[in-house]
KOLZA-107337 format. One line per 4 residues: number of its first residue (from 1); their letters; for each residue y, z, x of C-alpha. Coordinates in steps of 0.001 Angstrom, whole numbers. Layout:
NUM	a	Y:Z:X ~ ... .
//
This chain:
1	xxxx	57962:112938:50901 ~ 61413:113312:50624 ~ 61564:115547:53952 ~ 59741:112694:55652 .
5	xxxx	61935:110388:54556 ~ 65068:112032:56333 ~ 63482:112967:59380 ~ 62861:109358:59578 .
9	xxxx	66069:108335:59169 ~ 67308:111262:61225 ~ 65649:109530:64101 ~ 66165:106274:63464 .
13	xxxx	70218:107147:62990 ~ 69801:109211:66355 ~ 67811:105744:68511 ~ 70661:103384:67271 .
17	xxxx	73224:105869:68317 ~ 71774:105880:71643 ~ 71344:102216:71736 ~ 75518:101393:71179 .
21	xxxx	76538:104306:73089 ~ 77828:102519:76759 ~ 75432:102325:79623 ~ 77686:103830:82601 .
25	xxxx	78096:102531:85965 ~ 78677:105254:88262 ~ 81162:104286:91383 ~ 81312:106717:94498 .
29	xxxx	83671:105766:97088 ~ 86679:106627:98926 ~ 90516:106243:98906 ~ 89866:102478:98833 .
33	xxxx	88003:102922:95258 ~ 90376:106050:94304 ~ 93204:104026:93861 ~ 94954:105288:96670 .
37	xxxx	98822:105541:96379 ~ 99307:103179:93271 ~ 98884:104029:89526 ~ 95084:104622:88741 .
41	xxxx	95403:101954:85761 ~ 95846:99468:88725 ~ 93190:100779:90939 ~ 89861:97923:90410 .
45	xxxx	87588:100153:89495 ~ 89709:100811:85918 ~ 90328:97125:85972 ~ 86509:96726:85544 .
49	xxxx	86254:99162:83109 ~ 88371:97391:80572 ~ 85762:94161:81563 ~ 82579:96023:80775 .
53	xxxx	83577:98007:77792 ~ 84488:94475:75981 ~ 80989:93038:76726 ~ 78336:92583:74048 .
57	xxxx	76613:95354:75662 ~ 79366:97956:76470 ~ 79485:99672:79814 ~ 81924:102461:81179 .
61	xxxx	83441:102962:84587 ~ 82382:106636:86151 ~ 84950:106668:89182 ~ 83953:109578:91323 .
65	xxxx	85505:108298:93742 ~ 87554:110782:96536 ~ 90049:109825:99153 ~ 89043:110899:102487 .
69	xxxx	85085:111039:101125 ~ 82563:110388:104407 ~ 79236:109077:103566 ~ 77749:112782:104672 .
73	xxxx	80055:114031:101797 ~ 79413:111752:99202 ~ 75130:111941:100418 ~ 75645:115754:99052 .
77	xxxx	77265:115241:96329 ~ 75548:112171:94744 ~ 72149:114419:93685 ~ 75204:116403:90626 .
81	xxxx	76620:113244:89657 ~ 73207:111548:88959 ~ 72055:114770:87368 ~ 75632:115139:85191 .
85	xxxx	76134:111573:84194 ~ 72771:109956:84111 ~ 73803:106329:84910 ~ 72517:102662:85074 .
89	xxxx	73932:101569:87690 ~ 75386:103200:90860 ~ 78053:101676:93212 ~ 78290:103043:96738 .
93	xxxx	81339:102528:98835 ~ 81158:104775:101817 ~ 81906:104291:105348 ~ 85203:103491:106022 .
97	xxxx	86347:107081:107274 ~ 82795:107243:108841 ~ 84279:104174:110814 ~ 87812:105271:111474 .
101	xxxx	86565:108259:113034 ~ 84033:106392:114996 ~ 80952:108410:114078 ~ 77893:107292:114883 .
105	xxxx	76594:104256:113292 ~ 72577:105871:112857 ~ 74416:108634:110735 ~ 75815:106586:108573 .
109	xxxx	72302:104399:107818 ~ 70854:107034:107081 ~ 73213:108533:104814 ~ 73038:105458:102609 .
113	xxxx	69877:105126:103144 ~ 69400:108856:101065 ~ 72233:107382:99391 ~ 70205:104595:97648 .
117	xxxx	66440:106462:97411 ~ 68341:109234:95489 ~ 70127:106402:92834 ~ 67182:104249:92403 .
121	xxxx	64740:107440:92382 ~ 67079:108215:89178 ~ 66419:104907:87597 ~ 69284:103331:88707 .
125	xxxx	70373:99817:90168 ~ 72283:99774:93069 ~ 75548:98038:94538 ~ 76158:98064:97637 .
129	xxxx	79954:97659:98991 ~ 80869:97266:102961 ~ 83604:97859:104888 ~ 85249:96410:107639 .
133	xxxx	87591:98299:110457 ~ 90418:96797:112193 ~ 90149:94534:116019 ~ 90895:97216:117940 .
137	xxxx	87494:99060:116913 ~ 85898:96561:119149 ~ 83679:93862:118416 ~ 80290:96207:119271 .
141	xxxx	81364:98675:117113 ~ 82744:96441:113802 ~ 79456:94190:114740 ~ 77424:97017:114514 .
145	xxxx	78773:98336:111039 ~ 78463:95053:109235 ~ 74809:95160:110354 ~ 74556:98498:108774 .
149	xxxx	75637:97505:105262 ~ 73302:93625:105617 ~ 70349:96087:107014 ~ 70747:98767:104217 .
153	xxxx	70909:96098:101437 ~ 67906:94063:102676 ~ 66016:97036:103360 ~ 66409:98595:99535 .
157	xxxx	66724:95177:98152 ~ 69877:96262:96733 ~ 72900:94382:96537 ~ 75798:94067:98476 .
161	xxxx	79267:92888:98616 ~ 79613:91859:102505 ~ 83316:93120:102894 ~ 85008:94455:99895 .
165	xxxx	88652:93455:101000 ~ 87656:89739:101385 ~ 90381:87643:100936 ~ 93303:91057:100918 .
169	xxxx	92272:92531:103725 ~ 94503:89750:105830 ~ 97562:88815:103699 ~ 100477:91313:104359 .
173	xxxx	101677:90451:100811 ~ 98485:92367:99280 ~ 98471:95307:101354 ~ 100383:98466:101736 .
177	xxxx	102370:99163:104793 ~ 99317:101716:106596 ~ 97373:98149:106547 ~ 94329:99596:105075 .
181	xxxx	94716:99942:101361 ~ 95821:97639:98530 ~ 98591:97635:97014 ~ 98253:96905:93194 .
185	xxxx	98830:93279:93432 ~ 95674:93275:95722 ~ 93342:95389:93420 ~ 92581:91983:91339 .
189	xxxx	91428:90192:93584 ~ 89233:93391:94753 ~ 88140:93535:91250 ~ 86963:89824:91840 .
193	xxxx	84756:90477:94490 ~ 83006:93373:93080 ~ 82550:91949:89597 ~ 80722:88919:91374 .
197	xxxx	77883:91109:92170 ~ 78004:94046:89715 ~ 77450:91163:87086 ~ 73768:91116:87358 .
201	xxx	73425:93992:87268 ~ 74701:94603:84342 ~ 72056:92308:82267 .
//
């Protein structure tokens, strides 16, 4: 009776464990997620975390975020991460250097299209977060990226953040001197925009 007894609790101890340890939200992404060239605390993705792991239901920031990360790159090495950190949600931000080095827009659809299947064939929710390049890409080829990001969204039924340097992107003041990244009194307002959408997820 008695050995009953504790196995019960044993499992019952073990289930609420489980239950207040935090869900994680798993963010791979490139130099503009990997707090490039400013102190990581200022970087939005750590600005989040302190967000989630106040809520009722506490949630932790996984940033495996690299600068310099393609989709192709981060498509290989999503499959570990799921497998190593087994989280609830999953926020992709690839495509920048994909862009900057002009490589074919069908490569990168695809990529996030594996992207996507592989987090949601996990059990995971999905956040989308798009890019945009600068005007002398061309309008065809910036046109043809945005579509990318609406098309993969709608497609998975995932969500998306449109551009997520809406609103820095195009004030000097916000933005370091390459014209491409943050600077830390940007990342808020980054932070902003992401937390808009990663919200519902969360529930």
């Amino acid at each position: 009776m008695r050995r009953c007894l504790f196995l019960l609790l044993f499992v019952w101890c073990a289930i609420a464990s489980a239950a207040e340890a935090p869900r994680k939200v798993l963010v791979l992404g490139d130099s503009l997620s990997a707090a490039h060239n400013i102190p990581v605390d200022a970087g939005w993705v750590r600005l989040l975390d302190a967000r989630t792991s106040n809520m009722a239901t506490p949630w932790t920031m996984v940033n495996a975020s690299i600068s310099g990360e393609t989709s192709l790159s981060g498509r290989n090495r999503l499959p570990g991460l799921l497998q190593k950190q087994h989280p609830s949600v999953v926020v992709i931000e690839l495509g920048a250097n994909d862009g900057l080095q002009g490589l074919p827009l069908g490569q990168l659809a695809g990529n996030l299209d594996s992207m996507i299947d592989a987090a949601k064939g996990a059990g995971a929710k999905v956040l989308l977060l798009g890019i945009e390049l600068p005007v002398n890409y061309g309008p065809q080829y910036r046109d043809g990226l945005r579509k990318v990001y609406a098309d993969a969204a709608q497609k998975h039924r995932v969500g998306l953040v449109p551009f997520l340097l809406d609103g820095v992107a195009l004030d000097p003041a916000l933005m370091q001197d390459d014209g491409l990244h943050p600077t830390a009194q940007g990342e808020p307002r980054v932070a902003d925009n992401v937390w808009k959408a990663l919200t519902p997820l969360l529930r």
